[in-house]
C-alpha positions as CSV (number, residue, x, y, z in Angstrom):
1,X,-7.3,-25.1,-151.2
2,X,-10.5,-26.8,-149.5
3,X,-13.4,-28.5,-151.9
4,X,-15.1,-25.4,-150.7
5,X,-13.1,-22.4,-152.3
6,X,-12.2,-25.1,-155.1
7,X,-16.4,-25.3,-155.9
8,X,-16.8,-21.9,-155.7
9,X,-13.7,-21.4,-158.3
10,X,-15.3,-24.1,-160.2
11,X,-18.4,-22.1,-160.3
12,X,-17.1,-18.8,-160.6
13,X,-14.6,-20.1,-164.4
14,X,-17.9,-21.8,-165.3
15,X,-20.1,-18.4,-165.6
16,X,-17.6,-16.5,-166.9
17,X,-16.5,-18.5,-169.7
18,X,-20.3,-19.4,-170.5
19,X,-19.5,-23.6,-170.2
20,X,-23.2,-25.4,-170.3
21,X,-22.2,-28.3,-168.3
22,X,-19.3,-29.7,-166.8
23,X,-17.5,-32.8,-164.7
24,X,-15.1,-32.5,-162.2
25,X,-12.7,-34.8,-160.2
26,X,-9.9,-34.7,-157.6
27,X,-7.9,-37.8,-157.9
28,X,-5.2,-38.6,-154.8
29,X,-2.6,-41.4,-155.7
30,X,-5.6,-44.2,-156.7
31,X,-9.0,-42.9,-155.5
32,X,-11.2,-40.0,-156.3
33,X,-11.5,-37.1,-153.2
34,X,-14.0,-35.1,-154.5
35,X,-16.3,-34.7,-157.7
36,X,-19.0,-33.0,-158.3
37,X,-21.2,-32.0,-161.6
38,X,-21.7,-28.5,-162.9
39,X,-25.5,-27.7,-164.7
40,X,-26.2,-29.3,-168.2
41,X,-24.6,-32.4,-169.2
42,X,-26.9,-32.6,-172.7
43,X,-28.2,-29.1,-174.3
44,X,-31.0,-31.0,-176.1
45,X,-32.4,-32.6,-173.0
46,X,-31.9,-30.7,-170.7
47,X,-30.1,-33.4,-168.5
48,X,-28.0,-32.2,-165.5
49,X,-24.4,-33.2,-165.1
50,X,-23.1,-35.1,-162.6
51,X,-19.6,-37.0,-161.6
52,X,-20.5,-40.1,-163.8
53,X,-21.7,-38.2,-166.9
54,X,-19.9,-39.9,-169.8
55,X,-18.6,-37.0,-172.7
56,X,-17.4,-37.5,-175.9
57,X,-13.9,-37.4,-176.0
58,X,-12.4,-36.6,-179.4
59,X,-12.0,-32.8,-178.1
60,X,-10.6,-33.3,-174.8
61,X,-7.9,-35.0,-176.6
62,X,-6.5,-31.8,-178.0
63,X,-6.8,-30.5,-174.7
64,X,-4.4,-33.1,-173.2
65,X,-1.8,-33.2,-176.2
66,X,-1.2,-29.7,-175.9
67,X,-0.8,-30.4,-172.2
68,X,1.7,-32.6,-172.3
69,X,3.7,-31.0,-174.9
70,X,4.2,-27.5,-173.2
71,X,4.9,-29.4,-169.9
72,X,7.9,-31.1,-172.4
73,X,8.6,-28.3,-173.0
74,X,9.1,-26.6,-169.8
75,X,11.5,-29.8,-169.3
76,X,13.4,-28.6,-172.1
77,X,12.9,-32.2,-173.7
78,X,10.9,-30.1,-176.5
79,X,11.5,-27.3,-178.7
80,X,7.9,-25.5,-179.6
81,X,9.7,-23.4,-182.4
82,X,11.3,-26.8,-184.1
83,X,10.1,-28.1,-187.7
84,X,7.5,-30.6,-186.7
85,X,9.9,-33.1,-188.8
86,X,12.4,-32.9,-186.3
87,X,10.1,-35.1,-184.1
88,X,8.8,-37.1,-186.9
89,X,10.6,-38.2,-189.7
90,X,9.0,-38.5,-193.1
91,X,6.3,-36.1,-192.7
92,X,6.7,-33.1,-193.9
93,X,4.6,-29.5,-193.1
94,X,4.0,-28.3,-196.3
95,X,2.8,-24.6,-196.6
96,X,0.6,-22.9,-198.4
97,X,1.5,-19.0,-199.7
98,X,-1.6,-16.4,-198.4
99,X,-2.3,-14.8,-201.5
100,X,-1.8,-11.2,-201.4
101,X,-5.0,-8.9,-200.9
C-alpha cells in the first residue's frame, strides 16, 4: 500500500468512527517513513494535530495489552478462556452474583 491509499484509509476510519484528532507513524526497522497528523489534537483549543503531538497515554495502554495478548494467543502461548490465576498466582477473580430482576 502507498502513503497515498494509506492517507486516504486514514481519513476515511477517522470520519467514520467520529475520532477528533489523531497521530500516525510508519516505522521501518529504526526510522520513521511516514507520519502525518489528522485534525484536532486538543478539543478545548482547538489545536491541530500533527506527528509530534504528545497524548496521554494511560488509554493507549489498554489498547496495546489487549494487543499483545490475542497475538499470544494466536501463538497458542495463551489461553483466552483460562482462570486469570492460571497466569498469576495468588490473585484470585472473585465474582459477584447479578441479582435477579
Amino acid at each position: 500500500m502507498d502513503a497515498g491509499t494509506f492517507a486516504a484509509f486514514v481519513e476515511e476510519k477517522i470520519r467514520a468512527e467520529g475520532v477528533p484528532g489523531l497521530s500516525v507513524a510508519v516505522v521501518k526497522g529504526d526510522r520513521v517513513v511516514w507520519a502525518k497528523g489528522y485534525r484536532i489534537a486538543d478539543l478545548a483549543t482547538s489545536r491541530g494535530a500533527t506527528p509530534e503531538t504528545r497524548y496521554l497515554c494511560f488509554s493507549m495502554t489498554k489498547i496495546a495489552t489487549a494487543t499483545a495478548v490475542v497475538r499470544l494467543a494466536e501463538e497458542g502461548r495463551f489461553d483466552l478462556d483460562a482462570p486469570a490465576d492460571e497466569y498469576y498466582r495468588g490473585i484470585k477473580v472473585v465474582s459477584q452474583p447479578t441479582p435477579s430482576a
